[in-house]
N, CA and C atoms of all chains as a GROMACS GRO file, in nm:
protein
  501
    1UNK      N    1   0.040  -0.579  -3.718
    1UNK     CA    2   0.167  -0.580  -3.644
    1UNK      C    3   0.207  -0.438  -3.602
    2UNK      N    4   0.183  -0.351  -3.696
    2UNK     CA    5   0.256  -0.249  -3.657
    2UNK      C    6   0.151  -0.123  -3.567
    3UNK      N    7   0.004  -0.184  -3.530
    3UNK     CA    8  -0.093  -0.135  -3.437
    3UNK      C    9  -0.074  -0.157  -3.335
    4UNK      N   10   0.025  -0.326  -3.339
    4UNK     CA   11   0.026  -0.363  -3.196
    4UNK      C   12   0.169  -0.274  -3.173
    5UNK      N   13   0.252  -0.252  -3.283
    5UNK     CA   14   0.413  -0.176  -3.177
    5UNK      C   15   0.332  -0.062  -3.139
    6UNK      N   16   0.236   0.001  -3.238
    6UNK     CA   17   0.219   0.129  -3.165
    6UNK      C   18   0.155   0.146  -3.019
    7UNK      N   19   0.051   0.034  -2.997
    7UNK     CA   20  -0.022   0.059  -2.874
    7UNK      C   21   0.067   0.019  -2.752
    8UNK      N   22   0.159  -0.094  -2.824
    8UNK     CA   23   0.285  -0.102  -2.698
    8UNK      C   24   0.400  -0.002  -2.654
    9UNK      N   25   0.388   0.101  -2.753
    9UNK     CA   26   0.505   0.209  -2.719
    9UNK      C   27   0.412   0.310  -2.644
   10UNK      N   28   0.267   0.342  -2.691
   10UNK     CA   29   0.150   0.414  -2.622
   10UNK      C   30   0.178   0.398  -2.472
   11UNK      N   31   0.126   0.231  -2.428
   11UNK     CA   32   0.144   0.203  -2.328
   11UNK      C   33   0.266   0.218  -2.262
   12UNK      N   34   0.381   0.217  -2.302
   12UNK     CA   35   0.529   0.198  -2.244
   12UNK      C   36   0.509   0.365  -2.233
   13UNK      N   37   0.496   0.453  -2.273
   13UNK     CA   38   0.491   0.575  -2.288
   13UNK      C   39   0.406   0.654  -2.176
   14UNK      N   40   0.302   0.574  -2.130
   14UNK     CA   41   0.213   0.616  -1.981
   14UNK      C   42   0.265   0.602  -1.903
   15UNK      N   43   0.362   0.466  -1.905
   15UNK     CA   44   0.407   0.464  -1.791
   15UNK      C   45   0.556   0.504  -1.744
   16UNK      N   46   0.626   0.541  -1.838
   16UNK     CA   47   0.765   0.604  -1.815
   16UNK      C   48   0.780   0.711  -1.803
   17UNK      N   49   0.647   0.787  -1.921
   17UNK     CA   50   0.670   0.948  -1.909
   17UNK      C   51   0.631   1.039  -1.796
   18UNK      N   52   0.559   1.004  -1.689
   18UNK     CA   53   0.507   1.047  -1.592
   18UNK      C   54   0.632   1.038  -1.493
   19UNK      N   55   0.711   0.915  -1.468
   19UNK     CA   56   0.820   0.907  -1.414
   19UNK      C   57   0.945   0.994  -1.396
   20UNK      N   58   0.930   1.000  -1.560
   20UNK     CA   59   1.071   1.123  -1.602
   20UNK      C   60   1.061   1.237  -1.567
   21UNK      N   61   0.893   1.290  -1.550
   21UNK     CA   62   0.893   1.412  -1.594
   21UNK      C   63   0.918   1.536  -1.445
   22UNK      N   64   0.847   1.452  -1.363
   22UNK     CA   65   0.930   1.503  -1.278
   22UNK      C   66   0.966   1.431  -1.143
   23UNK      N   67   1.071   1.461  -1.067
   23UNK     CA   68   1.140   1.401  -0.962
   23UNK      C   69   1.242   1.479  -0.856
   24UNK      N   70   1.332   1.444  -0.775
   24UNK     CA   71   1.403   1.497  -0.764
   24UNK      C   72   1.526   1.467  -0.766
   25UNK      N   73   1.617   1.538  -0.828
   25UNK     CA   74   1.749   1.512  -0.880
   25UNK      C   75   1.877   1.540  -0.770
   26UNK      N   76   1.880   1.602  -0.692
   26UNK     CA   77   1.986   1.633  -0.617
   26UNK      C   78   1.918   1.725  -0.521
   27UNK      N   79   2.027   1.707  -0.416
   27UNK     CA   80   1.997   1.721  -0.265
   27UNK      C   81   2.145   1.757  -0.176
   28UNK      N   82   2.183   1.860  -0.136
   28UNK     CA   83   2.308   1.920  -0.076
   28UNK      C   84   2.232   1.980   0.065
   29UNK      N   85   2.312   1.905   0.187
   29UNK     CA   86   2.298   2.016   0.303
   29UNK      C   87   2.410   2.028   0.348
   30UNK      N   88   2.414   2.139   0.441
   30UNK     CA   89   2.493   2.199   0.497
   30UNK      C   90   2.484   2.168   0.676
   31UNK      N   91   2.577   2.111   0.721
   31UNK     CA   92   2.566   2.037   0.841
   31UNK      C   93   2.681   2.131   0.942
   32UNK      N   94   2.636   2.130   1.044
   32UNK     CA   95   2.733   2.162   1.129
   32UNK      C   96   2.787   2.030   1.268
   33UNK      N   97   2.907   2.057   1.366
   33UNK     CA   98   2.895   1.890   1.454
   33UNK      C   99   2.927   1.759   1.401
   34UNK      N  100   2.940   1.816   1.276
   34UNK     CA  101   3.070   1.657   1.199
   34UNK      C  102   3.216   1.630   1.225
   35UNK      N  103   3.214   1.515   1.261
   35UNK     CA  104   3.343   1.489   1.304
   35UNK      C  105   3.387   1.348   1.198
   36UNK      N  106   2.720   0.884   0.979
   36UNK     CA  107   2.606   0.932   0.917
   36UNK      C  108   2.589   0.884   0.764
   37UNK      N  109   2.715   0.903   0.698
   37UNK     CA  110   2.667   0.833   0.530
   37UNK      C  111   2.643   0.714   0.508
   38UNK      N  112   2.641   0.633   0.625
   38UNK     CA  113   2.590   0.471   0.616
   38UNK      C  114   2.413   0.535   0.628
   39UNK      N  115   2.386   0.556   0.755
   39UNK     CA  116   2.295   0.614   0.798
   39UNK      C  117   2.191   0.692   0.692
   40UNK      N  118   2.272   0.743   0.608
   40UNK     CA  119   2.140   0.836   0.525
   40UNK      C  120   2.149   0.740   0.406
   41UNK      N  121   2.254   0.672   0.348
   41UNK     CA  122   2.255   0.590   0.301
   41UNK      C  123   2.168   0.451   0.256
   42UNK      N  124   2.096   0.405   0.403
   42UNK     CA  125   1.988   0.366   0.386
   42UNK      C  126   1.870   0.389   0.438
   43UNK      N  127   1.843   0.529   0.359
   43UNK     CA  128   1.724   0.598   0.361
   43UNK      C  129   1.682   0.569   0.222
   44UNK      N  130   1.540   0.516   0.238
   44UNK     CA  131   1.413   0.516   0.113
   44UNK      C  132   1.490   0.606  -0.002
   45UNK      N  133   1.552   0.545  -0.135
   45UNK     CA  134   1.521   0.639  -0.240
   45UNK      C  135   1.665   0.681  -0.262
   46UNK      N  136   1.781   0.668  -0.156
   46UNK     CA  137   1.903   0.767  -0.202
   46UNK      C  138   2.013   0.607  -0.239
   47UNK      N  139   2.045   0.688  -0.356
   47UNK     CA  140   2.144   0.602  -0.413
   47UNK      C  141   2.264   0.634  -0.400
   48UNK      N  142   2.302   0.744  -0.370
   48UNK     CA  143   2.456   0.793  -0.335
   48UNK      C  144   2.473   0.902  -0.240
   49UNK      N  145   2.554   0.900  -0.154
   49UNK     CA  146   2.597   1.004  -0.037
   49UNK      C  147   2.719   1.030  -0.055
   50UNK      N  148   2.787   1.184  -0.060
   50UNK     CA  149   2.903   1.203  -0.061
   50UNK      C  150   2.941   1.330   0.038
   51UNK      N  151   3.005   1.320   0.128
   51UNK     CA  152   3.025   1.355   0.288
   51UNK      C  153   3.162   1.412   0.280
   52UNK      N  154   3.182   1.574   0.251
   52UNK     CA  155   3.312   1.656   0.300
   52UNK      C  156   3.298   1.680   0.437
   53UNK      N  157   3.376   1.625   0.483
   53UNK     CA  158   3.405   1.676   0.621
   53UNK      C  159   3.455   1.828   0.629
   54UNK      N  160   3.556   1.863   0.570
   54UNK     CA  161   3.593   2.015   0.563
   54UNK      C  162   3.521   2.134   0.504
   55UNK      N  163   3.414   2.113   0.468
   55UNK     CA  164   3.333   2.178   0.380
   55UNK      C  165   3.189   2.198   0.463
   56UNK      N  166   3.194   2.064   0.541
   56UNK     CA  167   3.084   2.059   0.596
   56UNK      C  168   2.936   2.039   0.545
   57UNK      N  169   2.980   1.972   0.385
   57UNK     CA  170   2.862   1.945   0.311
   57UNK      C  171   2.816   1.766   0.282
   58UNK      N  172   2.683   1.784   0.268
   58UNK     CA  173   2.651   1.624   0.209
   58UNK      C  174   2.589   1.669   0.098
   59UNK      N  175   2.642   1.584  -0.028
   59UNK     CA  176   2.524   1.543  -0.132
   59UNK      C  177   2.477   1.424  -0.152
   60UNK      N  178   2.345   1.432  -0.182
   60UNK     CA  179   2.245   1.281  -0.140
   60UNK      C  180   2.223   1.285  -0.346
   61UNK      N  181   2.297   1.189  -0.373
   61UNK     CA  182   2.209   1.168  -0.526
   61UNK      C  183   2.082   1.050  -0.537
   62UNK      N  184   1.993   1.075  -0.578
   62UNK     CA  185   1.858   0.994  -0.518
   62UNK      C  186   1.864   0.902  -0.655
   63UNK      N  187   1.802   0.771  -0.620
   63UNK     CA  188   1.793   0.662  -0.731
   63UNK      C  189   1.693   0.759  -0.854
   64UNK      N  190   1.722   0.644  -0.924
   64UNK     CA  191   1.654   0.707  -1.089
   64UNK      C  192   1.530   0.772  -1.115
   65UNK      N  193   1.445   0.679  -0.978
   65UNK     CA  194   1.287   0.743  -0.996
   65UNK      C  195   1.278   0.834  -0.923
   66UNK      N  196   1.376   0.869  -0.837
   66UNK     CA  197   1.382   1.064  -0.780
   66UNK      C  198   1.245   1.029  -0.687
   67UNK      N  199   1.230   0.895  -0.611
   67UNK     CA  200   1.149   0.877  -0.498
   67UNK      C  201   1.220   0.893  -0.378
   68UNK      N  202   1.205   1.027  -0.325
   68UNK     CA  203   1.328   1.059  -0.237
   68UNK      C  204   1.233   1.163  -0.119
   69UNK      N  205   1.204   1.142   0.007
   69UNK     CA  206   1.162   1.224   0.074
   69UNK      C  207   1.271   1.311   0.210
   70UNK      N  208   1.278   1.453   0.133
   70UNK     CA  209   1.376   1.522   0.220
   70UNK      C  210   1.356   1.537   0.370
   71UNK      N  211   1.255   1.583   0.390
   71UNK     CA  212   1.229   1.526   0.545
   71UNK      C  213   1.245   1.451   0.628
   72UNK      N  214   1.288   1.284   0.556
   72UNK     CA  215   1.328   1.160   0.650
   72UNK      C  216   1.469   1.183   0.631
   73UNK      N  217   1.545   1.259   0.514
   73UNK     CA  218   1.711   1.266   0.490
   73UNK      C  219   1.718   1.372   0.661
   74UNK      N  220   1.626   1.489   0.655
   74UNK     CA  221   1.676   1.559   0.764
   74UNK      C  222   1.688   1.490   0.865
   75UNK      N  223   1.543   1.423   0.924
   75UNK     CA  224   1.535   1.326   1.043
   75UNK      C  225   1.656   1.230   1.056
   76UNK      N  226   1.710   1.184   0.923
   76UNK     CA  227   1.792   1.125   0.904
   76UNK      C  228   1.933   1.143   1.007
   77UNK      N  229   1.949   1.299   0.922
   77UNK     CA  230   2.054   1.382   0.971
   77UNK      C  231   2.084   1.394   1.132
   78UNK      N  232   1.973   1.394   1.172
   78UNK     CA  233   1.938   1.471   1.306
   78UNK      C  234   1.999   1.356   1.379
   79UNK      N  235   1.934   1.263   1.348
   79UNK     CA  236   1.959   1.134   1.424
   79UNK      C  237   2.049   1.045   1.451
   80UNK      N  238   2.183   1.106   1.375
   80UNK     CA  239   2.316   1.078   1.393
   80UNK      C  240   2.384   1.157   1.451
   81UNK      N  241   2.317   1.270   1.521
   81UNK     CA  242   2.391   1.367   1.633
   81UNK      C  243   2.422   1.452   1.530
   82UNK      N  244   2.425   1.568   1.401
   82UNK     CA  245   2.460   1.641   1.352
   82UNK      C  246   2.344   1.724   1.299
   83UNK      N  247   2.395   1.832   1.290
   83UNK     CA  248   2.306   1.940   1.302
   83UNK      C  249   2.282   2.009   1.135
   84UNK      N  250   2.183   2.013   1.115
   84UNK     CA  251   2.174   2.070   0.925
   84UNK      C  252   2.176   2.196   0.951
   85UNK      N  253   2.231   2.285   0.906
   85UNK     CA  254   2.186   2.454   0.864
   85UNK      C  255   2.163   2.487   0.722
   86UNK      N  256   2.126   2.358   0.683
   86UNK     CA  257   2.093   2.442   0.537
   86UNK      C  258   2.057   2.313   0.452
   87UNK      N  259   1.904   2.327   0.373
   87UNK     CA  260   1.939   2.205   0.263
   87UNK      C  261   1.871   2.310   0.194
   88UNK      N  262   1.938   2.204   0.029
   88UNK     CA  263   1.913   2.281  -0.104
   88UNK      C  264   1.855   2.125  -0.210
   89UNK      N  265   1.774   2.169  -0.297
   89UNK     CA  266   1.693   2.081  -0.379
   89UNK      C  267   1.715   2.129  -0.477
   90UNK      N  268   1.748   2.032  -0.626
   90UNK     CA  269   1.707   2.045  -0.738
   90UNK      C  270   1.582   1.965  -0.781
   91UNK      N  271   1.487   2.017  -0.811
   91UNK     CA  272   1.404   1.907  -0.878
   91UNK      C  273   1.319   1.968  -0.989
   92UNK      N  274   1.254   1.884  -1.064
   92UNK     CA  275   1.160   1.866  -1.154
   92UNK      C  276   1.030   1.806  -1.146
   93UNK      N  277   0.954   1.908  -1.179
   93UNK     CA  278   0.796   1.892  -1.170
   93UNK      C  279   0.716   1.983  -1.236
   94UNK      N  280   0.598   1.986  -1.174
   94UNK     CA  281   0.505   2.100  -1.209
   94UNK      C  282   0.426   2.191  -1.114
   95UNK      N  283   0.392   2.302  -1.142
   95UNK     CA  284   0.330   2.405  -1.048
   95UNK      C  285   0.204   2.394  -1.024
   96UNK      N  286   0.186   2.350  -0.904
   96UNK     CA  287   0.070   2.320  -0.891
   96UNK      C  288  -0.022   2.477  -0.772
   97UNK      N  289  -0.176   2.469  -0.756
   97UNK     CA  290  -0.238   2.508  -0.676
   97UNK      C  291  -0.329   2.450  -0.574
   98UNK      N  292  -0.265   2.511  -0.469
   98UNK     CA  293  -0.369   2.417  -0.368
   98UNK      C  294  -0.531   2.468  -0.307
   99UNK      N  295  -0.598   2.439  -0.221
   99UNK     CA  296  -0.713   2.485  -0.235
   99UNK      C  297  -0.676   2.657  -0.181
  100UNK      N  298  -0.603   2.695  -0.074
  100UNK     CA  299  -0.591   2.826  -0.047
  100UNK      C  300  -0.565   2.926  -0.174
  101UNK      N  301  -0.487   2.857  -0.266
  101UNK     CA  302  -0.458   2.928  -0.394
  101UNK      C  303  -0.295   2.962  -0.359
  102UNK      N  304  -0.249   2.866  -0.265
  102UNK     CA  305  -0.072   2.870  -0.274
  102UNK      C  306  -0.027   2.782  -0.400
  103UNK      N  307   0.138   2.844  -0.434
  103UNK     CA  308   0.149   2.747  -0.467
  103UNK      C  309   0.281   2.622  -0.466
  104UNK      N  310   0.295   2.513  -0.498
  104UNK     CA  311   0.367   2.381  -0.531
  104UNK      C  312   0.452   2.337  -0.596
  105UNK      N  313   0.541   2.326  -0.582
  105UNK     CA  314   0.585   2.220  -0.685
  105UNK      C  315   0.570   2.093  -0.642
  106UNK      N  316   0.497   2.035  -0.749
  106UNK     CA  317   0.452   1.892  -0.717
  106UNK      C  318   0.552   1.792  -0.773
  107UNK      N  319   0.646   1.711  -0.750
  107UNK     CA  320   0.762   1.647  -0.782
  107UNK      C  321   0.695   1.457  -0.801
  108UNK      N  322   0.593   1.446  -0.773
  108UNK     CA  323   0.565   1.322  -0.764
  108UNK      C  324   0.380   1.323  -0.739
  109UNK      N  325   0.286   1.229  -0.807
  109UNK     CA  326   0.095   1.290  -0.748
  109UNK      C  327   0.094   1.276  -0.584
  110UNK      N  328   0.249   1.192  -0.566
  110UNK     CA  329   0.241   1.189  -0.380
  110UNK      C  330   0.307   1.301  -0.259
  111UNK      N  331   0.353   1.375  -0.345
  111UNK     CA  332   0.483   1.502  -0.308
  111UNK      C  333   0.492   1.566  -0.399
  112UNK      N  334   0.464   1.679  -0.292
  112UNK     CA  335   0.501   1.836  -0.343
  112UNK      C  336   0.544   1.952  -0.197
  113UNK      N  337   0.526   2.047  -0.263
  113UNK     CA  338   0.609   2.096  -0.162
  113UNK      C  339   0.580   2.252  -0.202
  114UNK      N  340   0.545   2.273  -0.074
  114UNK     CA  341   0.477   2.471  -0.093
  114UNK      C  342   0.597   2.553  -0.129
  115UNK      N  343   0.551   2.622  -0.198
  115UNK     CA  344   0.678   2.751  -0.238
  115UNK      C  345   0.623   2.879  -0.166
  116UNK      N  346   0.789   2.926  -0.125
  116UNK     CA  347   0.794   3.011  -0.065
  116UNK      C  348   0.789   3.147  -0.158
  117UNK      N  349   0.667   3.240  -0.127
  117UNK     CA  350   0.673   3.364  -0.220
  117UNK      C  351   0.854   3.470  -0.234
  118UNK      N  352   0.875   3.476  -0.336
  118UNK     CA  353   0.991   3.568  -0.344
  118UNK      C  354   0.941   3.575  -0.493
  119UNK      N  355   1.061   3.726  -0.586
  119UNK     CA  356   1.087   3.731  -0.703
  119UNK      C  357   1.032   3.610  -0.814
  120UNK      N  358   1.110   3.543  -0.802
  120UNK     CA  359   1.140   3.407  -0.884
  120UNK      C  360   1.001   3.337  -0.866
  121UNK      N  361   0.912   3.336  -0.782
  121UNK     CA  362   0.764   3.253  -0.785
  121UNK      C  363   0.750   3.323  -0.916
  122UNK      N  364   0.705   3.464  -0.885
  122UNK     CA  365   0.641   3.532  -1.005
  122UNK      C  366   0.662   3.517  -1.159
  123UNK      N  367   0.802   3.464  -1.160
  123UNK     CA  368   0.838   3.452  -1.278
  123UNK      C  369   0.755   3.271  -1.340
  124UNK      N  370   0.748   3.198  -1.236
  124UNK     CA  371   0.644   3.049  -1.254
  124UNK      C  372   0.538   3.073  -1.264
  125UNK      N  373   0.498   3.175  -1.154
  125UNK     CA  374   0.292   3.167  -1.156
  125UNK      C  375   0.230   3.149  -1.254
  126UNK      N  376   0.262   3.195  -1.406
  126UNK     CA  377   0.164   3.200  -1.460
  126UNK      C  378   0.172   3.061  -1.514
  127UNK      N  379   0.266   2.939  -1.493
  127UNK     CA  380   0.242   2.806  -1.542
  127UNK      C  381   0.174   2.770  -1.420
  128UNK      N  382   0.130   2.747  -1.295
  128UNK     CA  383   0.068   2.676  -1.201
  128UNK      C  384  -0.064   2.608  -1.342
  129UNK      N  385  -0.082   2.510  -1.266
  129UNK     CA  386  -0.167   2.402  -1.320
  129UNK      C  387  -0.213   2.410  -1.484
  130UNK      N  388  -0.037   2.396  -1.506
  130UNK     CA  389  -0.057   2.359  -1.696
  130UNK      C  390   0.023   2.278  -1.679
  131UNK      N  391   0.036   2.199  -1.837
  131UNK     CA  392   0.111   2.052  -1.851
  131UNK      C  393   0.274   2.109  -1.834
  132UNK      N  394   0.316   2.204  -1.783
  132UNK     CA  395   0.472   2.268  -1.827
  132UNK      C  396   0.545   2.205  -1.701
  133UNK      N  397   0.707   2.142  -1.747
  133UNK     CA  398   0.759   2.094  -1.613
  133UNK      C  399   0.855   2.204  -1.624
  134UNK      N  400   0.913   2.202  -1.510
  134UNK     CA  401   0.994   2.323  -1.444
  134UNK      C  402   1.097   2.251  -1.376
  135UNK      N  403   1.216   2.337  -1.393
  135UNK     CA  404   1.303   2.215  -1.300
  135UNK      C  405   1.371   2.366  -1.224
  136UNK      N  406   1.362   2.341  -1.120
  136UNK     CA  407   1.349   2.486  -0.978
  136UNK      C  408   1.516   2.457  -0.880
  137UNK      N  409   1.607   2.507  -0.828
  137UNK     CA  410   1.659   2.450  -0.723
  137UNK      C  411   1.663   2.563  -0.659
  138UNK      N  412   1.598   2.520  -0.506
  138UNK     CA  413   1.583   2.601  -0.424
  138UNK      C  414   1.643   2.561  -0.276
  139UNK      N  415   1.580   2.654  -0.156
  139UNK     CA  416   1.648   2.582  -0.046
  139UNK      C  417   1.531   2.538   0.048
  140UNK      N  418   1.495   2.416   0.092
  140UNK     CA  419   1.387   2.370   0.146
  140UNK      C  420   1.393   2.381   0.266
  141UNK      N  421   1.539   2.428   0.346
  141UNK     CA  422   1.563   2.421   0.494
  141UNK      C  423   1.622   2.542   0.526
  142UNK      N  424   1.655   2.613   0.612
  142UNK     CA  425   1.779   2.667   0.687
  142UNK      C  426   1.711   2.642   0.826
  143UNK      N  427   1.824   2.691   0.942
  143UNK     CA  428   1.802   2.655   1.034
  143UNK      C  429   1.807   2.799   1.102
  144UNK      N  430   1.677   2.810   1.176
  144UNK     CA  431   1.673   2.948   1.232
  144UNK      C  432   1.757   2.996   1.330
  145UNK      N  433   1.809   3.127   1.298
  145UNK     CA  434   1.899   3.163   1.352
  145UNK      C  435   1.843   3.187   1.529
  146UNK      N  436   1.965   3.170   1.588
  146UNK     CA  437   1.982   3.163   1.717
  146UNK      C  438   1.931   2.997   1.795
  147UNK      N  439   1.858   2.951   1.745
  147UNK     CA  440   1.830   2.820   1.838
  147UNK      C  441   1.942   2.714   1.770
  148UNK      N  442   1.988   2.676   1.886
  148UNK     CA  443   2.086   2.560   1.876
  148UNK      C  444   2.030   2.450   1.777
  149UNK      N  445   1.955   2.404   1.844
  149UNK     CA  446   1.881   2.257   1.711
  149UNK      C  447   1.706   2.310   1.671
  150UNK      N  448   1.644   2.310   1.572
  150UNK     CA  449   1.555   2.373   1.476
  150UNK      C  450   1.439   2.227   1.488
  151UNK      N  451   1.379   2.231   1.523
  151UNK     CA  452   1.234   2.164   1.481
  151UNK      C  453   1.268   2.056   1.366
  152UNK      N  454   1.305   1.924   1.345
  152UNK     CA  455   1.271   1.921   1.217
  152UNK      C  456   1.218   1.842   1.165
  153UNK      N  457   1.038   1.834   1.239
  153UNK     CA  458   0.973   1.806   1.178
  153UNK      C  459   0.861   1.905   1.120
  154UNK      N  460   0.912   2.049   1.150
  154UNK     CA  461   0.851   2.153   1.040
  154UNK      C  462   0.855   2.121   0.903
  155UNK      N  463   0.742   2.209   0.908
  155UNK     CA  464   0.654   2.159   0.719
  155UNK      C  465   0.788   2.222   0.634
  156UNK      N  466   0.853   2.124   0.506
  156UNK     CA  467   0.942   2.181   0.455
  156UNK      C  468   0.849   2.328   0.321
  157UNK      N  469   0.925   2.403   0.330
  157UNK     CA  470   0.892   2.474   0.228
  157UNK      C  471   0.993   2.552   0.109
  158UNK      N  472   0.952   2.534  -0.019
  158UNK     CA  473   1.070   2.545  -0.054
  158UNK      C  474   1.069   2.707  -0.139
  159UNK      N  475   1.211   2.745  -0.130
  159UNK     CA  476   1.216   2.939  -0.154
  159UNK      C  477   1.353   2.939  -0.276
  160UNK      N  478   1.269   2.898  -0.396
  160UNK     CA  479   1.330   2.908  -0.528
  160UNK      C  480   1.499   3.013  -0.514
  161UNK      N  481   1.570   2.973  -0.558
  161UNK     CA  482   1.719   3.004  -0.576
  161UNK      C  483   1.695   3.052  -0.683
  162UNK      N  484   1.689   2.905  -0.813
  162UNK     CA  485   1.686   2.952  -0.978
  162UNK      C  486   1.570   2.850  -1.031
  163UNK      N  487   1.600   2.917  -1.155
  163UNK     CA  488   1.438   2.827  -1.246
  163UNK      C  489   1.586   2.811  -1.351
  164UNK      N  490   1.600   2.657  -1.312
  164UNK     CA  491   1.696   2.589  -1.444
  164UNK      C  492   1.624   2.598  -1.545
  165UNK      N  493   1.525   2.565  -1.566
  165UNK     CA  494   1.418   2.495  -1.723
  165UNK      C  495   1.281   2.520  -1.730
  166UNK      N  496   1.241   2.588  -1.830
  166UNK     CA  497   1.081   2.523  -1.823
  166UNK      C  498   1.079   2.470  -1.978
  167UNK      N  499   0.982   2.389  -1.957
  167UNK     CA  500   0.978   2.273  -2.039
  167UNK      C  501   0.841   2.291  -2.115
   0.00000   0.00000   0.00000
């Protein structure tokens, strides 16, 4: 039982940690011609 | 326009000062967000960008010339512009270390009324929030 939590957190772990690790978080421009 | 960028691929929130003359785009959770279609975006509602700025997180990558990246996704990355602050990354390029960089990926060259913008974005580090 507790081979299978580990290989399921292994697996949950390939595929989330690649996600987190990087991305992009925020984004600000500066516009001119807005009304 | 904030309907407009609004439903662009990837952005989960737009918040639009008119007096300030700023947008911030907060991108959904998986930070699958391509700045280039936000500009096109921009463009295409009749308003003009002079300036975007990025926070993100990734890793330093090298490409075959020996420039280098921050790679934000194995599908996107994005060339860095040499200044100060590269130097202080170079020596992580292609190790497991993430970096979280905010820099400015745009300005708009001075003197021409509207700027190209489907030029290659490149981005010219501000600060190095983190290395990891």
């Amino acid at each position: 039982m507790n081979t299978r939590k580990l290989a399921l957190m292994f697996l949950l772990g390939c595929v989330f940690v690649p996600a987190s690790q990087a991305q992009i978080k925020h984004i600000e421009m500066r516009v001119e011609g807005m009304t | 326009m904030k309907q407009h960028l609004g439903r662009q691929s990837g952005v989960q929130n737009v918040d639009v000062s008119l007096i300030d003359g700023k947008v911030d785009v907060t991108p959904k959770e998986d930070g699958q967000i391509d700045p280039a279609q936000l500009l096109k975006a921009v463009y295409d509602s009749g308003v003009s960008v002079t300036r975007m700025e990025v926070t993100a997180r990734g890793k330093i990558v090298k490409d075959v010339d020996g420039n280098l990246a921050l790679q934000v996704s194995p599908s996107q990355s994005f060339a860095i512009a040499s200044n100060d602050l590269l130097k202080t990354i170079e020596p992580l390029a292609d190790s497991r270390a993430v970096v979280t960089l905010r820099g400015e990926l745009y300005r708009k060259p001075a003197g021409k009324k509207k700027a190209a913008a489907s030029a290659p974005l490149k981005l010219l580090i501000l600060e190095v929030q983190k290395k990891e």
